[in-house]
C-alpha positions in Angstrom: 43.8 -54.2 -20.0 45.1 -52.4 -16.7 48.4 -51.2 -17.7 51.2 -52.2 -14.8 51.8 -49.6 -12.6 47.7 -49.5 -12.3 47.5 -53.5 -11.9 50.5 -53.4 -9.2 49.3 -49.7 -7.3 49.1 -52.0 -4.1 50.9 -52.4 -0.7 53.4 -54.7 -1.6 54.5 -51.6 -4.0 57.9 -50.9 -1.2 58.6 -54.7 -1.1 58.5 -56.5 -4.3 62.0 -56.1 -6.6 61.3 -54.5 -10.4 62.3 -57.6 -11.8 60.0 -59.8 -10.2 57.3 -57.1 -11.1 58.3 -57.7 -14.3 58.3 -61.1 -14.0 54.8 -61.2 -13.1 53.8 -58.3 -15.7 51.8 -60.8 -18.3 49.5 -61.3 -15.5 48.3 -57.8 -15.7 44.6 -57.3 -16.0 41.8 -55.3 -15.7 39.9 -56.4 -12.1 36.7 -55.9 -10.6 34.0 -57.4 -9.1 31.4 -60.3 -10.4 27.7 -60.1 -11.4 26.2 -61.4 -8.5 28.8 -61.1 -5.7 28.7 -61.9 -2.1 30.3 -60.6 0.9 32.6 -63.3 2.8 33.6 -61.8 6.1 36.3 -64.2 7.2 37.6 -64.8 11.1 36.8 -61.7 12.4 36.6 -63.3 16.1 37.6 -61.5 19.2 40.8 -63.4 19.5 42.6 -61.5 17.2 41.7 -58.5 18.4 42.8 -59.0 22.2 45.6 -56.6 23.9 44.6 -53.6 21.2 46.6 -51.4 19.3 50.2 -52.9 19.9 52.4 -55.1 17.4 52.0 -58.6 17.9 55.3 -59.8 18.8 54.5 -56.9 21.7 51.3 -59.0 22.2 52.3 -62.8 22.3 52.9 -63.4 26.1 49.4 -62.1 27.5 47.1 -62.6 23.9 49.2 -65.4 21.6 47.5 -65.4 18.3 46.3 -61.8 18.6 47.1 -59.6 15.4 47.2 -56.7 17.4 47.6 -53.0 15.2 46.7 -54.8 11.9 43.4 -55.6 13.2 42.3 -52.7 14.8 43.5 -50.7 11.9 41.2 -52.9 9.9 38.3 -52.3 11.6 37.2 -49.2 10.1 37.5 -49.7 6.3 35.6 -53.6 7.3 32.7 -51.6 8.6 32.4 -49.6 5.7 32.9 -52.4 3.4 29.9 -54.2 5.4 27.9 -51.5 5.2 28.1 -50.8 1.6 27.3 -54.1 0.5 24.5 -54.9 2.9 23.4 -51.3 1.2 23.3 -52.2 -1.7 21.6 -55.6 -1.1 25.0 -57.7 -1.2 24.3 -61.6 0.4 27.2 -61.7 3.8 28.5 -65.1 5.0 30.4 -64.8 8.0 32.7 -67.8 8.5 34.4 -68.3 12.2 36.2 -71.0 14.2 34.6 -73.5 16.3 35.3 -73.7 19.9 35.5 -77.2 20.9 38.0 -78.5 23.0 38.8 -81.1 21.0 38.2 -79.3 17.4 40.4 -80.3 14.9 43.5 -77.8 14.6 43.3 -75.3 11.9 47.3 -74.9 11.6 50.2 -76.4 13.9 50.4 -73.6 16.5 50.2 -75.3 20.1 49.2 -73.8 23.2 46.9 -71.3 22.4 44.2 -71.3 25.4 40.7 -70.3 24.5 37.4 -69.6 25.8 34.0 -69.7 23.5 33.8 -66.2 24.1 37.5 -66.1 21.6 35.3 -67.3 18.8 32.5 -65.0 18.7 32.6 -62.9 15.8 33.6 -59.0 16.9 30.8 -56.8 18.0 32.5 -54.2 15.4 31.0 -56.7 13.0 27.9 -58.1 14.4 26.1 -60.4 11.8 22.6 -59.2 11.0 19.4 -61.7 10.9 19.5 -61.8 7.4 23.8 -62.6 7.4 24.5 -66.1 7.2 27.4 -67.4 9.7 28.8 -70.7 9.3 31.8 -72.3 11.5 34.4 -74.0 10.6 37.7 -76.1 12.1 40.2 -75.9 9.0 41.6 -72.9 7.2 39.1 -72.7 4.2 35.5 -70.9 4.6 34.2 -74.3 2.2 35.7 -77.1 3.7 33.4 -78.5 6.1 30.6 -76.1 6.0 27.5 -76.0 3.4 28.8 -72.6 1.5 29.2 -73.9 -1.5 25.8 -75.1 -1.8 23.8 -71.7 -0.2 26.6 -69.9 -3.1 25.2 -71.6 -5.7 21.3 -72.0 -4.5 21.6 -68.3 -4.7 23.1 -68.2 -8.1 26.1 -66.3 -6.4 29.0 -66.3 -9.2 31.3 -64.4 -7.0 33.1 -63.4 -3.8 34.0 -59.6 -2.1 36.7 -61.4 0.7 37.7 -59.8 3.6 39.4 -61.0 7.5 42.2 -62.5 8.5 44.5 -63.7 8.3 45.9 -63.2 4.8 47.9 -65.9 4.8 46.3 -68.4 6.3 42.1 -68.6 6.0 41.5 -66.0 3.9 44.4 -67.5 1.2 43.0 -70.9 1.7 39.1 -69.9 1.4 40.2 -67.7 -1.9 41.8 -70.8 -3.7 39.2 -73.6 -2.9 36.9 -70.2 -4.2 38.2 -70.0 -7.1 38.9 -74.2 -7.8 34.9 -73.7 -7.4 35.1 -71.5 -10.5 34.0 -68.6 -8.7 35.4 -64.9 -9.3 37.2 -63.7 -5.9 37.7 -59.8 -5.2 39.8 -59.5 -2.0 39.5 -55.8 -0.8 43.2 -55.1 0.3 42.3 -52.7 3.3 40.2 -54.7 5.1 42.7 -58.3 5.3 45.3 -58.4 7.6 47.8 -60.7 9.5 50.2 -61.0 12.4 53.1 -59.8 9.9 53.2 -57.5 7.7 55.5 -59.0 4.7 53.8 -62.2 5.0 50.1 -60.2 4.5 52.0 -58.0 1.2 53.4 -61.5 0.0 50.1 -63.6 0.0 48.4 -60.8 -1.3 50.6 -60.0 -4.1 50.8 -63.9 -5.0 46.5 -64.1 -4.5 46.7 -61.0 -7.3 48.5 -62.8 -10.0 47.3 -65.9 -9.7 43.9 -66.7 -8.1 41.6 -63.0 -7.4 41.7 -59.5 -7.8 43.1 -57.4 -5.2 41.3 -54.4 -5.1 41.2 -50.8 -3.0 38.5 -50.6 -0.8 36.6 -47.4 -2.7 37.4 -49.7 -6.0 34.6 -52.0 -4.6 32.2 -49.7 -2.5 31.9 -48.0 -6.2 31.3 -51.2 -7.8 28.4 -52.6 -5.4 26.9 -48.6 -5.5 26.7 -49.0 -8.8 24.7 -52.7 -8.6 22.4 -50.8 -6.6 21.4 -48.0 -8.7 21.0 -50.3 -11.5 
């Protein structure tokens, strides 16, 4: 058993009260990747990476719906993370939106224009031949695309989740995850959103409730290890 201050050594550490962390202590665990984990790389589309490394509020009159400085500083640690499971032999779905004019809306923001070129996944992240990219129209990564089934062809017990944004398809595509019954890791440097309480919040409330948030060396260990043995 993690003891607290090890279960709760996260980024929501400067916002969350000490007696709603203690509130929430008898969730405290020890956390870690499955057996036979995948990679789900969630929403990493060039929309949310339009205007570069301002806030998004600085952002929303030229690149609405862009997350700005959260995305670009999650670019790095998401390459690594790619790279060290595809290493060690780690299955990657990439999930991203479908451009269709007349797609069904994944939340109720209006008046966001688009091009197809907005939903192509980031060349920071480019999908190998072997990667597996569905699309989808609605927050979660299952609903509407055959995941679910290539998961469990594969024998594939478990998720590593990463993207944006927190709050919206990554939080939705870790719950329907784990009403499937499978174990979720969500690595905490490489999610991000277009506000920075709302991304601590959902990932403090993922934590204790639905996966295991987890530092981004926490996992690269883990999936070394699944290599070497």
């Amino acid at each position: 058993m993690a003891s607290k201050a090890e279960f709760e050594n996260h980024c929501w550490a400067d916002i969350m009260k000490p007696e709603d962390l203690e509130t929430y202590a008898p969730y405290a665990r020890e956390t870690g990747i499955g057996d036979n984990p995948a990679l789900l790389v969630i929403d990493l589309y060039n929309l949310v990476y339009k205007g570069g490394r301002k806030y998004p509020h600085e952002l929303e009159k030229d690149f609405p719906n862009s997350c700005g400085i959260y995305a670009d500083d999650a670019i790095a640690p998401t390459q690594q993370l790619i790279a060290g499971c595809r290493a060690a032999g780690v299955p990657i779905f990439y999930i991203t939106t479908q451009f269709n004019p007349h797609r069904v809306a994944s939340t109720r923001r209006t008046n966001i224009k688009m091009v197809a070129e907005d939903c192509e996944i980031h060349d920071a992240f480019a999908p190998h031949p072997e990667d597996t990219v569905f699309r989808e129209e609605r927050p979660s990564a299952f609903f509407g695309t055959p995941l679910i089934a290539h998961l469990n062809e594969r024998r594939i017990d478990s998720l590593i989740v990463c993207g944006e944004s927190t709050s919206g398809c990554v939080r939705a595509s870790v719950l329907e995850a784990h009403m499937y019954g499978k174990h979720v890791s969500v690595v905490e440097e490489c999610c991000f959103d277009r506000c920075e309480i709302t991304h601590k919040v959902n990932l403090f409330d993922m934590h204790h409730k639905y996966a295991d948030v987890m530092h981004l060396d926490e996992v690269l260990s883990s999936v070394s290890l699944m290599k070497a043995a």
